[in-house]
BAFI-3210 file (N, C-alpha, C; in Angstrom, 3 decimals, decimal comma, padded with zeros to 6 digits):
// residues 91
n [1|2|3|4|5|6|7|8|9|10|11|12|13|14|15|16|17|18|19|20|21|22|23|24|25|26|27|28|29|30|31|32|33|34|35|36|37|38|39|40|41|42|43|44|45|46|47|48|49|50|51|52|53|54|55|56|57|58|59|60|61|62|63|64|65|66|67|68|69|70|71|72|73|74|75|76|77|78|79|80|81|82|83|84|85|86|87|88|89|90|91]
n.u [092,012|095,466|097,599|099,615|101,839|103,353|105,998|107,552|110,299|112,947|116,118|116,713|118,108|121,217|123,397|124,598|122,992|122,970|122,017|121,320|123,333|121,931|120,058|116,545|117,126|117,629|115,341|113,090|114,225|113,917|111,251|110,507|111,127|109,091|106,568|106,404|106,959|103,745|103,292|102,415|102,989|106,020|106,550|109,287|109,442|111,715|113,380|115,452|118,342|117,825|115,107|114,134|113,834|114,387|114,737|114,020|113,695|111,732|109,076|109,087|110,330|112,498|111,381|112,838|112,286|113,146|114,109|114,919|117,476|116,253|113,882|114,050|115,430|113,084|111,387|112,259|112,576|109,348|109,077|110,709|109,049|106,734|107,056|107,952|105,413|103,502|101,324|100,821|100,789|103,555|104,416]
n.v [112,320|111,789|113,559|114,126|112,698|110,682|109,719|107,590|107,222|106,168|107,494|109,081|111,170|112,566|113,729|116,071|116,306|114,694|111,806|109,022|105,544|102,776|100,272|100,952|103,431|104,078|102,823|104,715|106,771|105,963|105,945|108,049|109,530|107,931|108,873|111,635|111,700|111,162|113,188|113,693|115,090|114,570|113,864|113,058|111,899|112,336|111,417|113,760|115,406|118,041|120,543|120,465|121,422|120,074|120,740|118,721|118,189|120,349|119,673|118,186|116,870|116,623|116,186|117,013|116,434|116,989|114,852|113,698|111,431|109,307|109,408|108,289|105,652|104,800|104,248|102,684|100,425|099,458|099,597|096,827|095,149|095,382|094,290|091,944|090,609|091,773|094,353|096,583|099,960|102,244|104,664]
n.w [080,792|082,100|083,295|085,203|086,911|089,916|091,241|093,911|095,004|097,158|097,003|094,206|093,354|094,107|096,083|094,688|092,738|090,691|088,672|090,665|090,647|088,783|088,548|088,923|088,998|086,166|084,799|086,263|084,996|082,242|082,471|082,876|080,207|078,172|079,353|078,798|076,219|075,922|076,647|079,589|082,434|085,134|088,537|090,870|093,152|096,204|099,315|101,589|103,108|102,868|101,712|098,309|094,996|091,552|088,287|085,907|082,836|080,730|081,570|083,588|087,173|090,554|093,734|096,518|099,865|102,701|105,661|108,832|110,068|112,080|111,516|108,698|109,300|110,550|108,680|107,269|108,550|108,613|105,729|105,755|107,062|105,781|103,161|104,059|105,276|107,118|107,507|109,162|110,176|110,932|111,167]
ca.u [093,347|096,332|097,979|100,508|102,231|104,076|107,452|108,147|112,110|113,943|116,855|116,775|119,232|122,422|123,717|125,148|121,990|123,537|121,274|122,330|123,003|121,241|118,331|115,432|117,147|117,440|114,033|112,361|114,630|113,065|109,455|109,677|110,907|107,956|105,575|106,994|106,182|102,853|102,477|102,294|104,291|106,538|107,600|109,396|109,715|112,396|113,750|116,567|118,990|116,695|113,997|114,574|112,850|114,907|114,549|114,845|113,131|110,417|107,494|109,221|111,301|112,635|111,087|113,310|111,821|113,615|113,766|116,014|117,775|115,768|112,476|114,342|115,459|111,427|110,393|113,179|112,094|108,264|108,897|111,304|108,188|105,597|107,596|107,982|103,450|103,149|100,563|100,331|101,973|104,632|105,248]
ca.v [111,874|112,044|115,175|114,267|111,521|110,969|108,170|107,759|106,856|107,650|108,081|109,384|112,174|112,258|115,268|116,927|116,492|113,654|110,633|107,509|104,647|101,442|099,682|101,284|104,697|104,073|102,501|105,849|107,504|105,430|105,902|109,843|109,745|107,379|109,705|112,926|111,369|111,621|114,866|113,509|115,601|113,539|114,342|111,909|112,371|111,446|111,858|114,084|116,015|119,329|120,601|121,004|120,996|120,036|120,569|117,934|118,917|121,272|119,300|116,730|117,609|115,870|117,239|116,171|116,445|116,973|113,475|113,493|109,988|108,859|109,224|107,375|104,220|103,914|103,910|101,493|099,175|099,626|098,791|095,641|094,791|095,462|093,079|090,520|090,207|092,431|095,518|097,710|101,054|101,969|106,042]
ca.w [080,446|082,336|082,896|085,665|087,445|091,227|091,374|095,140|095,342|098,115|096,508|092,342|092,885|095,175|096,943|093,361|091,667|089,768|088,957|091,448|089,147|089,175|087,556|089,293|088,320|084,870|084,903|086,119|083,770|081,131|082,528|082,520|078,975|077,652|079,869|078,376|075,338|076,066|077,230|081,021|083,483|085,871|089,605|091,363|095,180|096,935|100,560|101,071|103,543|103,015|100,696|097,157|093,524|090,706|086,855|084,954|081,654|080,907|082,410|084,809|088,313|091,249|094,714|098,120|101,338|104,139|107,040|109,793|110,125|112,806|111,019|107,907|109,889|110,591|107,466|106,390|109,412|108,412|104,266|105,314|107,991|104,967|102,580|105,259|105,264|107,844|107,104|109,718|109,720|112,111|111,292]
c.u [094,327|097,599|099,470|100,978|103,471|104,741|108,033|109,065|112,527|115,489|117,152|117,983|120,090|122,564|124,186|123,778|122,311|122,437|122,099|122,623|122,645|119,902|117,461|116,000|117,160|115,953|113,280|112,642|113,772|111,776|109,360|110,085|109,516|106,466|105,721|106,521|104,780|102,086|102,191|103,313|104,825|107,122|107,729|109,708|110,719|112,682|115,020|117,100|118,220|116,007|114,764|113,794|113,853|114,567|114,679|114,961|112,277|109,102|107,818|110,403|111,522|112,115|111,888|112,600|112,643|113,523|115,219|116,383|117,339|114,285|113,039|114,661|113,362|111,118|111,137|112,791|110,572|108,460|109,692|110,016|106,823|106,050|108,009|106,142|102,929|102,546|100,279|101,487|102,519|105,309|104,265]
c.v [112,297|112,819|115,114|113,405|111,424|109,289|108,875|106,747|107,290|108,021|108,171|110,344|112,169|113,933|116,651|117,401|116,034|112,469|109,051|106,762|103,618|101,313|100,241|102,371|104,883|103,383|103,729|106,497|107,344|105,349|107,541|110,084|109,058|108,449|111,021|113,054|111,393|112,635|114,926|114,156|114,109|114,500|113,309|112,473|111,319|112,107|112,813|114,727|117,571|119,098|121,056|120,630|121,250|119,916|119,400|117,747|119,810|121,209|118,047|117,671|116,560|116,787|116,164|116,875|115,910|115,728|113,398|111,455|109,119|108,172|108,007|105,713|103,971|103,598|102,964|100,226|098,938|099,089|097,198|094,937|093,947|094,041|091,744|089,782|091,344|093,962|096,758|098,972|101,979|104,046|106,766]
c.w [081,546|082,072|083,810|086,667|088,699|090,995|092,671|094,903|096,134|097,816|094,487|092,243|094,314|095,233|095,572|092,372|090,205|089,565|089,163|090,410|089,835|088,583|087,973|088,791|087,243|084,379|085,109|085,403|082,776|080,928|082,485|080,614|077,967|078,052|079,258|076,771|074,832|076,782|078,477|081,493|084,743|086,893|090,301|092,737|095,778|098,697|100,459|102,682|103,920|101,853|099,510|096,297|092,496|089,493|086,832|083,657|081,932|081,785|083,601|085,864|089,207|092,050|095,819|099,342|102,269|105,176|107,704|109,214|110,829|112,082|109,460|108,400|110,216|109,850|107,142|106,974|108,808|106,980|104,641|106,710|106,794|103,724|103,108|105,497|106,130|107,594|107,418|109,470|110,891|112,068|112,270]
res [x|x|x|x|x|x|x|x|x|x|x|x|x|x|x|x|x|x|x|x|x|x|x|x|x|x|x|x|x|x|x|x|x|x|x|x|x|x|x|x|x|x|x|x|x|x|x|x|x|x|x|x|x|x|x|x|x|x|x|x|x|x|x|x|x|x|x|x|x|x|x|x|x|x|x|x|x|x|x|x|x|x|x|x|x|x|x|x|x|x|x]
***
């Protein structure tokens, strides 16, 4: 059974440790409460400014990882590359 579950976002929490707003954020919202429900832990990973691990209940957290702005424009070029057909990987 499933014991514990990873939501890559690069942005779920803003500099306050507020949750952004917008449909995909209330969407994971709504997928760690259903998961929580079943006793699944939830960490969602996002990018961030520096490292950090945030509560968010008992068994779920946010984790940020640290990316300069340089390394973020790649990846942004590389997902609008990957959604364009293109497969290869560019980091």
């Amino acid at each position: 059974m499933i014991k514990f579950i990873d939501i890559l976002y690069h942005k779920y929490l803003d500099e306050n440790m507020q949750i952004t707003i917008g449909g995909v954020q209330t969407y994971i919202s709504d997928l760690i409460k259903v998961f929580e429900r079943y006793n699944i832990s939830v960490r969602v990973i996002q990018f961030s400014d520096k490292n950090f691990t945030y509560n968010i209940s008992d068994s779920s957290s946010v984790v940020g990882f640290r990316i300069n702005e340089k390394r973020r424009k790649k990846i942004g070029k590389a997902n609008r590359r990957i959604r364009g057909g293109d497969r290869r990987t560019y980091f």
